[in-house]
C-alpha positions in Angstrom: -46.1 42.8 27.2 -45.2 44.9 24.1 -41.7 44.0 21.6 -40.2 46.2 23.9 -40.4 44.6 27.3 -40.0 41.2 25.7 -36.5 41.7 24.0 -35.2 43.3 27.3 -36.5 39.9 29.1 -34.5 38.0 26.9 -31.5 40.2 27.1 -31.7 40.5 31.1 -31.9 36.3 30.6 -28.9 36.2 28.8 -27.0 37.9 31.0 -28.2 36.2 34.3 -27.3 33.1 32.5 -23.5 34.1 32.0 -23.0 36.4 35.5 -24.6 33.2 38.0 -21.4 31.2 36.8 -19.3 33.8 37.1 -20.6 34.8 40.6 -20.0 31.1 41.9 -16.7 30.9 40.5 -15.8 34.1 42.3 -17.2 32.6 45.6 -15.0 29.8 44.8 -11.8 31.6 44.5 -12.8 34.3 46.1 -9.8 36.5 45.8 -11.6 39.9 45.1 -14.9 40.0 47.8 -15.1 43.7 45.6 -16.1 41.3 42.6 -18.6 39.2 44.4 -20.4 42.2 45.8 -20.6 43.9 42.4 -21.5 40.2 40.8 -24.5 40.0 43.9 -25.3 43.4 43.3 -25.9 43.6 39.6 -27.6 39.9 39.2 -30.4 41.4 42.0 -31.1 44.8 39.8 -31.5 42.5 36.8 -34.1 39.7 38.7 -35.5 42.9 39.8 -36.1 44.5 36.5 -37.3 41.4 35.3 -40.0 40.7 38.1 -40.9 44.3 37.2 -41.5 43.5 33.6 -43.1 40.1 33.9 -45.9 41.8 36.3 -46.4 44.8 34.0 -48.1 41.6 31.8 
């Protein structure tokens, strides 16, 4: 795993760490179902890049 790859790990962690919050707070209220979608829908892309980059070891 090159500089590269690594820095986007951290950054796709980052972001997984503030949207899972935000997507169960959403299910909690659960005023907008457009919001949850889009809040399911982005955190899977992101756990997929980063299964993507942690087996491109």
């Amino acid at each position: 795993m090159d500089k590269k790859q690594k820095k986007r790990l951290e950054v796709i962690n980052k972001k997984l760490q503030t949207m899972r919050p935000r997507l169960a707070g959403a299910r909690e209220q659960a005023d907008d179902l457009d919001e949850i979608k889009q809040l399911e829908d982005e955190i899977g892309k992101l756990e997929a890049e980063a299964k993507e980059i942690k087996a491109s070891k």
